[in-house]
C-alpha positions, 0 to 999 in steps of 0.5 A, a space after each residue: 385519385 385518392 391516397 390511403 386515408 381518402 385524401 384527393 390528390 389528381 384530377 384528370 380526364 380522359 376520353 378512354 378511362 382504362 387506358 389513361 389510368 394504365 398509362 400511369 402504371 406502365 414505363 416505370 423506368 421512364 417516369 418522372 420523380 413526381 409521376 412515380 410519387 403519385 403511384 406509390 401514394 394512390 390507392 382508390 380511384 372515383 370517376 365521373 362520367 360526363 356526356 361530353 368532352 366540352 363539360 369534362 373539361 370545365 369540371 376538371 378545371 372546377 375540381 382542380 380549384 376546389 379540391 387543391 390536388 396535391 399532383 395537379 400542375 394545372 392548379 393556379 392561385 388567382 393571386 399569381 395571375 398577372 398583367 401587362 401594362 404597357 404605356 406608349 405616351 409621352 409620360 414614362 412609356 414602357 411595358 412591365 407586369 402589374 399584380 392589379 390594373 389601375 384606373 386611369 394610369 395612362 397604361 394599356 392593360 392585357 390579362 390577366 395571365 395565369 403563369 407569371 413566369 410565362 409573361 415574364 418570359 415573353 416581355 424579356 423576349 420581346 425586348 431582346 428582341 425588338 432591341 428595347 430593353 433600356 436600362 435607363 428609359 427616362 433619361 436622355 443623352 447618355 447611353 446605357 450599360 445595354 446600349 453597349 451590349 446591343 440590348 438597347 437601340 439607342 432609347 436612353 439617348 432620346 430624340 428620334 429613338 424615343 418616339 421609336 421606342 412609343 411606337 415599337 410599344 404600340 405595335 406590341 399593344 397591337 400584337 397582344 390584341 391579335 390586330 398585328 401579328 408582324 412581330 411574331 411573324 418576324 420572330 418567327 424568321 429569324 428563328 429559322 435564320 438562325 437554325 439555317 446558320 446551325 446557331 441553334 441556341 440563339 434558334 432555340 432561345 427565340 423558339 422559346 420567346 415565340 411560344 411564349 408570346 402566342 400563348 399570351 396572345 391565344 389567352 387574351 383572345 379568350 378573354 376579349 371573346 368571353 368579355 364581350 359576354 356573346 349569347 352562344 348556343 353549341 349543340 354536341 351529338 351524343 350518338 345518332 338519338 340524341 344531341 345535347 343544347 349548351 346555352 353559354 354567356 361569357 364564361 358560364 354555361 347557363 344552359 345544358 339539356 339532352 334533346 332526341 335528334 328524330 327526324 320525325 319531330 324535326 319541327 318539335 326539335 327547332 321549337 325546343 331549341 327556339 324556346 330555350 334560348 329566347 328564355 334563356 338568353 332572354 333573362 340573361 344580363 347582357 352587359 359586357 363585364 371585366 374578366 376576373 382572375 378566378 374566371 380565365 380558366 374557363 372563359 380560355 376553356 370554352 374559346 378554345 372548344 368554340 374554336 375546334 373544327 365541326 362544332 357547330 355554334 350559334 352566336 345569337 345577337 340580342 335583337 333576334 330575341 325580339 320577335 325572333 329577329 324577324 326569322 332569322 333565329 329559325 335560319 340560325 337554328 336551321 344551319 345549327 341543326 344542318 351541321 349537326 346532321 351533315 
């Protein structure tokens, strides 16, 4: 969308174009300040038409970072992304936000997160709640102002509540990594006992702490899976001729050519895909590398797309790109053309 002297101020997307631009000219009444700003500023419009839902996606998150829209809330400088370091020795054990990870501190890090506030919210909701937000961590024999208040189980005072304390930060650790959800799920239920005693605040305010820590761990998944720089081939059909090939590594597409779905030339349709990805993935580096911060978007992007039910994908392991790991790239590409046609 475009205001009168052809500034670009939104960027959006939408499956049904007409319908997505007419639902911002309707209701009138009930639209917020921000929304009744961005009509009475556009007076153009561009479009452009991608095959799929999966390239609208990236291009919209692409546009949103190059062209800085005015009205795009989903615009993130990669210098507010954020991490978690949590450290479960001996030596100063806590968990905190960190602008930058630092080499061999001793720290866990997760991230990076691109809503600080939303990593912010999580940490002080998991320290309300497991009962570790100690005032005076590194201290030991007298008790802190949140000790009194019930904040703090007793860190301040050492001995068996420190060890305590390194293990409850270790099970956050293992929380974030999505290898133990215990926390959440104990989150979870005494959100609900408290909706059963109609305390719909204390209800309300481990809600909003839940949500916030699923979300970090949703996103670190993303970035653990786009780290691990798989080779993935994703076929989408287009309409009943036609299927489109995406090679992905990581967070890029190096890959994305129409192919006819004919069931004629089926053998012809597995030899063109065969040969993409053998020269492709073939040429491709292969090493896993560190997420970077102007990177989350899209590695979250296409992890959550992977994820979506009946989108058949491929992982492709490197040795059945020698000699075609003795036939099991063709049973992979079998099944991947199985789901597409079922």
């Amino acid at each position: 969308m475009k205001d009168a002297i052809g500034h670009i101020i939104y960027v959006g997307k939408s499956k049904n174009l007409k319908n997505r631009v007419r639902s911002y000219f309707q209701n009138g009444k009930t639209r917020s300040r921000k929304l009744e700003n961005l009509v009475k500023n556009v007076k153009d419009l561009d479009y452009i038409q991608t095959d799929t839902e999966f390239e609208a996606l990236l291009l919209e998150n692409q546009l949103i970072k190059k062209l800085d829209p005015r009205y795009n809330k989903k615009l993130k400088n990669p210098r507010s992304y954020t991490y978690i370091a949590i450290r479960t020795g001996a030596d100063r054990p806590g968990i905190r936000t960190a602008a930058a990870k630092k080499e061999n501190d001793g720290s866990l890090y997760f991230g990076p997160f691109p809503n600080r506030t939303t990593v912010e919210k999580a940490i002080r909701g998991l320290k309300e709640f497991l009962r570790i937000d100690c005032t005076n961590p590194s201290s030991s024999g007298h008790p802190c102002l949140n000790y009194s208040l019930g904040l703090c189980f007793g860190i301040c005072l050492g001995g068996e509540a420190a060890i305590r304390y390194r293990q409850i930060l270790s099970q956050i650790a293992l929380l974030l990594s999505a290898k133990d959800a215990a926390i959440l799920k104990e989150m979870r239920e005494k959100m609900k006992e408290a909706a059963a005693r109609y305390d719909f605040e204390t209800a309300a305010r481990y809600r909003d702490y839940w949500i916030s820590v699923r979300s970090l761990i949703q996103k670190e998944q993303a970035i653990r899976f786009s780290e691990k720089r798989r080779n993935i081939a994703l076929l989408e059909r287009l309409n009943e001729e036609t299927c489109k090939l995406f090679l992905i590594k990581g967070n890029q597409i190096l890959s994305a050519e129409r192919l006819r779905l004919d069931n004629r030339g089926r053998d012809g349709l597995k030899q063109r895909i065969k040969s993409r990805i053998v020269s492709v993935f073939g040429q491709a580096d292969a090493s896993p590398q560190e997420m970077h911060k102007e990177n989350v978007d899209e590695a979250e992007i296409i992890y959550q797309y992977l994820r979506k039910s009946g989108r058949p994908f491929l992982v492709v392991p490197k040795n059945w790109l020698q000699d075609h790991g003795g036939g099991k790239l063709d049973e992979g590409i079998d099944r991947l053309l199985a789901t597409l046609r079922a």
